[in-house]
NULUM-380251 format. One line per 4 residues: number of its first residue (from 1); for each residue y, z, x of C-alpha. Coordinates in nm, 2 decimals. Each point is the difference from the previous one (the first is absolute). Last residue first. Example, Ala and Ser with C-alpha at 12.3 -4.5 7.8 and 13.67 -1.06 7.14 Angstrom:
BEGIN
2> -0.11/0.71/1.37  -0.34/0.07/-0.14
***
This chain:
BEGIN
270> -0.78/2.07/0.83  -0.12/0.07/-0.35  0.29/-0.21/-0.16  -0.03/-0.32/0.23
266> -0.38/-0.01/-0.11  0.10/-0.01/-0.39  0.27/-0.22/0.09  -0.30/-0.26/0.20
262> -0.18/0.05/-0.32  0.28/-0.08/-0.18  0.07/-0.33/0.22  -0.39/-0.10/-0.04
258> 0.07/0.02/-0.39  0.29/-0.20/0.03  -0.16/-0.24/0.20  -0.33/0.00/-0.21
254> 0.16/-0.12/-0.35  0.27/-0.20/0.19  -0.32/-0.22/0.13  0.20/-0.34/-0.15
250> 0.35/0.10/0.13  0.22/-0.29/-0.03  -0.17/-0.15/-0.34  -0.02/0.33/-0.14
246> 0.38/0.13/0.11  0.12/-0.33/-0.17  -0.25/0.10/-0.31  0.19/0.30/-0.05
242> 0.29/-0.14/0.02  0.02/-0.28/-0.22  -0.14/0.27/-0.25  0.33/0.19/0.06
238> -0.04/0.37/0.04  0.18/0.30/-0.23  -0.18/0.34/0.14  -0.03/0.32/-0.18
234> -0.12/0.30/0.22  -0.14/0.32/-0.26  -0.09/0.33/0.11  0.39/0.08/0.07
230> 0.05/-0.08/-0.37  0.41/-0.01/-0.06  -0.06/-0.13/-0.34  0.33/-0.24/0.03
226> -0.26/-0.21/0.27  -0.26/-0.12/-0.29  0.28/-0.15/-0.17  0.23/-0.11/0.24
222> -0.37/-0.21/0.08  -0.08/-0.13/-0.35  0.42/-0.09/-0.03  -0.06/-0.22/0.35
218> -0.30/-0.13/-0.18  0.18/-0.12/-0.30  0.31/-0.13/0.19  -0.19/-0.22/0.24
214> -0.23/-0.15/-0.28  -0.32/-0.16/0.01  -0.13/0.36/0.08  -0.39/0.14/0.12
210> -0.07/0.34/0.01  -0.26/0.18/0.25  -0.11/0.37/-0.01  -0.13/0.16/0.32
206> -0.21/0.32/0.03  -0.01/0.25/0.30  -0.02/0.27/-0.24  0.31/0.19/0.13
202> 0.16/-0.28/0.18  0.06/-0.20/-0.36  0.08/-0.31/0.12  0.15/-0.20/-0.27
198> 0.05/-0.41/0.14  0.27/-0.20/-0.27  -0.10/-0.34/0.10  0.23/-0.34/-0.08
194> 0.00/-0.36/-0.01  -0.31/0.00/-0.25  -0.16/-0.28/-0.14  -0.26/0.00/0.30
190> -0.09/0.34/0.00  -0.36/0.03/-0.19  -0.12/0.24/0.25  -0.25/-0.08/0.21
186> 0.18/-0.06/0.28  0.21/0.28/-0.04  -0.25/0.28/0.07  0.02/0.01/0.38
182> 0.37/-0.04/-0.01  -0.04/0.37/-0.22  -0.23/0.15/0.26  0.25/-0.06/0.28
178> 0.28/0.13/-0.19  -0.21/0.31/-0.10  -0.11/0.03/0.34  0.35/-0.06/0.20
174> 0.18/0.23/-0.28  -0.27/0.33/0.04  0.01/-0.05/0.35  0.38/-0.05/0.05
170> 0.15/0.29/-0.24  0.36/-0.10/0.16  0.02/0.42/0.05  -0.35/0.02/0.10
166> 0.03/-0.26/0.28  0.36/0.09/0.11  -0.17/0.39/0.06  -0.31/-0.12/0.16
162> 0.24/-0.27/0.23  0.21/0.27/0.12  -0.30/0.25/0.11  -0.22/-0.25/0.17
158> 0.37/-0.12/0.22  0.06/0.33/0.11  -0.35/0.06/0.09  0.00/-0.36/0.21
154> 0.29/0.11/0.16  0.20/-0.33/0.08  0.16/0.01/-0.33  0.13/-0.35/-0.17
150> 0.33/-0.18/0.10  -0.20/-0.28/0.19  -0.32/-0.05/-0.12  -0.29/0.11/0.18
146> -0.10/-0.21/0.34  -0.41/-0.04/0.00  -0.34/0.20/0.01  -0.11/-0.18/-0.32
142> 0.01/0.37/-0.16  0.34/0.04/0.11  0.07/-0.30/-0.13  -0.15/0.11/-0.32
138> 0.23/0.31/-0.04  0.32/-0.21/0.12  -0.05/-0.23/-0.25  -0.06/0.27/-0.28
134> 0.34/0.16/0.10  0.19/-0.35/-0.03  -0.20/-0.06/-0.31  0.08/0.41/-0.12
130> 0.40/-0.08/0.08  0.02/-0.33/-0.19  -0.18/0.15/-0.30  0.28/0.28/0.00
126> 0.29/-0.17/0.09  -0.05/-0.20/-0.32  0.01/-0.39/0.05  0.07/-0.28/0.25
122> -0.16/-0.11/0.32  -0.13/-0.35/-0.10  -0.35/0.15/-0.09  0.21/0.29/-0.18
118> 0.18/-0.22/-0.27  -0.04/0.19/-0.28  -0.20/-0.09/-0.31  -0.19/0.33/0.02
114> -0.32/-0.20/-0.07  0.00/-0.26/0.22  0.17/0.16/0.32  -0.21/0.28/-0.05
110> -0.30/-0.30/0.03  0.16/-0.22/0.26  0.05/0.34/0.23  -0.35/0.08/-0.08
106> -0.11/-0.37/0.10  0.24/0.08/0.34  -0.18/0.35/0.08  -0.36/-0.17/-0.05
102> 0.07/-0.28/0.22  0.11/0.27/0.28  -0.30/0.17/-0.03  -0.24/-0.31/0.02
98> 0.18/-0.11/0.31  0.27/-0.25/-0.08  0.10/-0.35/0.18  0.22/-0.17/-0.15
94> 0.01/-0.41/0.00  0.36/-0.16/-0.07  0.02/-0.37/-0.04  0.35/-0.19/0.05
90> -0.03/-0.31/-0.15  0.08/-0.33/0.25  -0.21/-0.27/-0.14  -0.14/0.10/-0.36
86> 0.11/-0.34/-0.16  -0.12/-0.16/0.29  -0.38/0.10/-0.02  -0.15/-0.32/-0.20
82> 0.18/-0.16/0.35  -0.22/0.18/0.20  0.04/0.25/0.32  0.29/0.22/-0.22
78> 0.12/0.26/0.20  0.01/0.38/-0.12  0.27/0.22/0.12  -0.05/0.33/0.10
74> -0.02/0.38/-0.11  -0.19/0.28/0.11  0.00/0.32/-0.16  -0.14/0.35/0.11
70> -0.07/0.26/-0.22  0.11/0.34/-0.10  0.29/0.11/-0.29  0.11/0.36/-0.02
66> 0.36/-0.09/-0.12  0.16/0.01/0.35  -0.22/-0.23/0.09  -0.25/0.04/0.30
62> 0.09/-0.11/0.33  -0.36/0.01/0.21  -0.12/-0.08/-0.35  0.27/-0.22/-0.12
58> -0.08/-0.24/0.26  0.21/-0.30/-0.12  -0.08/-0.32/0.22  0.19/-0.39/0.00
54> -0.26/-0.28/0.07  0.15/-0.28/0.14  0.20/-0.30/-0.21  0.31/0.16/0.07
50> -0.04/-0.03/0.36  -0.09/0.19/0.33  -0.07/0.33/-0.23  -0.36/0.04/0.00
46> -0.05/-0.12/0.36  0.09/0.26/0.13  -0.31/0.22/-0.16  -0.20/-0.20/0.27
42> -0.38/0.01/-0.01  -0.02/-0.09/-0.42  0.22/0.14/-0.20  -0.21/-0.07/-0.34
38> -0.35/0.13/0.19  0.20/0.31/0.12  0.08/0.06/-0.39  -0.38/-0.04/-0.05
34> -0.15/0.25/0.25  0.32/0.28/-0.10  -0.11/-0.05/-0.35  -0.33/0.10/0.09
30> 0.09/0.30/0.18  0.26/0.15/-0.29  -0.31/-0.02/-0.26  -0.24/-0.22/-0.21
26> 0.24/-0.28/-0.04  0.17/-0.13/-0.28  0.14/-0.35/0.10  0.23/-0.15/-0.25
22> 0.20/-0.35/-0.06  0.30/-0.14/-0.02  0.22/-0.29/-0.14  0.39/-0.02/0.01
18> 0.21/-0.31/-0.01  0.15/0.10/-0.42  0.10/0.33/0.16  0.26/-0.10/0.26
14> 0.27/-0.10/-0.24  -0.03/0.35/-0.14  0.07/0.14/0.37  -0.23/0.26/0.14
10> 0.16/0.25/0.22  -0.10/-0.09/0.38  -0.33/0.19/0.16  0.09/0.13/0.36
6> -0.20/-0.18/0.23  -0.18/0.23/0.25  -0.09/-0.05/0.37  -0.24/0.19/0.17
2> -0.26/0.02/-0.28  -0.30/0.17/0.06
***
């Protein structure tokens, strides 16, 4: 669709502080086409005749390198009343996801959570960054759209990479027990804790949760439970703060990341 393409700046701290945005999930890759043409209107040239035009990232004819889809839109908004002022001139960003694609980024948010690294802004272990850029490719190719760059073009190739990287990380047993343990947390009695020590036993597809005041106690729980070398057993360390961050961001997590296992499980039986 898009016959011109801005390519997105980095983000500047300074920046940050003018930024709203907003969401659209979408039912799939047509409707999010009908809405992004309703954004650019008849003329995509007109997008970029000013700074205070809409500027356009199609990362779905262009996916990201690290398996991200979507499309995002971002302009300025101008203040029509004076109660409005204080807001004059904020950039505002809209994305534009299909239901797939929202389900890869609240999994992303949710790893990103609970490993504690820092894959949502393209950091962390090779191996989680190579099954999201693998599992991008798999649902794009199920979206009937461009794979990710840097990812096999044989669709066989491909099946047989991501089922290894997916039992070696231990994805579906994690994503579920994770998933089942954020489900839990609001009623638990959590609020005088800063800390969660998660057990995930992936044998009996149990969780355990701990709560800590202290940094240094429940970093000594979790060396702990890690010197016994337990394969069966995935101890995480999350920040309370955290947790309810990824809540507030990601209200339907619960059924995102249980959409974006079944959309693994289908990946894996192609």
């Amino acid at each position: 669709m898009m016959n011109k393409l801005a390519r997105e700046p980095q983000m500047k701290l300074s920046q940050m502080q003018d930024l709203g945005g907003c969401r659209a999930i979408m039912s799939g890759i047509e409707a999010v086409d009908r809405l992004f043409a309703l954004y650019r209107g008849h003329s995509a040239e007109t997008l970029f005749e000013s700074e205070g035009f809409l500027k356009c990232y199609d990362y779905i004819r262009e996916p990201k390198r690290d398996g991200y889809r979507g499309v995002h839109v971002v302009g300025r908004y101008f203040a029509r009343r004076e109660v409005s002022q204080p807001w004059d001139g904020y950039r505002i960003e809209v994305q534009l996801r299909s239901r797939l694609q929202h389900a890869f980024a609240t999994t992303v948010e949710t790893v990103t959570t609970f490993t504690r690294e820092p894959l949502k802004f393209g950091g962390g272990p090779d191996e989680w960054k190579r099954f999201f850029s693998l599992m991008g490719s798999a649902l794009a190719i199920r979206e009937g759209t461009a794979i990710v760059p840097g990812t096999p073009k044989d669709q066989g190739e491909l099946t047989r990479e991501l089922r290894e990287i997916t039992k070696q990380l231990k994805v579906r047993p994690r994503l579920a027990g994770w998933a089942r343990a954020l489900k839990r947390l609001p009623r638990r009695n959590v609020k005088r804790f800063k800390y969660l020590l998660l057990v995930l036993n992936v044998t009996d597809n149990t969780i355990k949760v701990t709560g800590f005041i202290d940094r240094r106690r429940a970093g000594q729980a979790l060396n702990e439970l890690e010197k016994t070398k337990r394969e069966d057993l995935d101890a995480v360390l999350v920040w309370v703060d955290s947790v309810r961050e990824l809540k507030a961001a990601y209200p339907n997590y619960y059924a995102d990341t249980g959409q974006f296992i079944n959309a693994l499980n289908l990946a894996l039986r192609a």
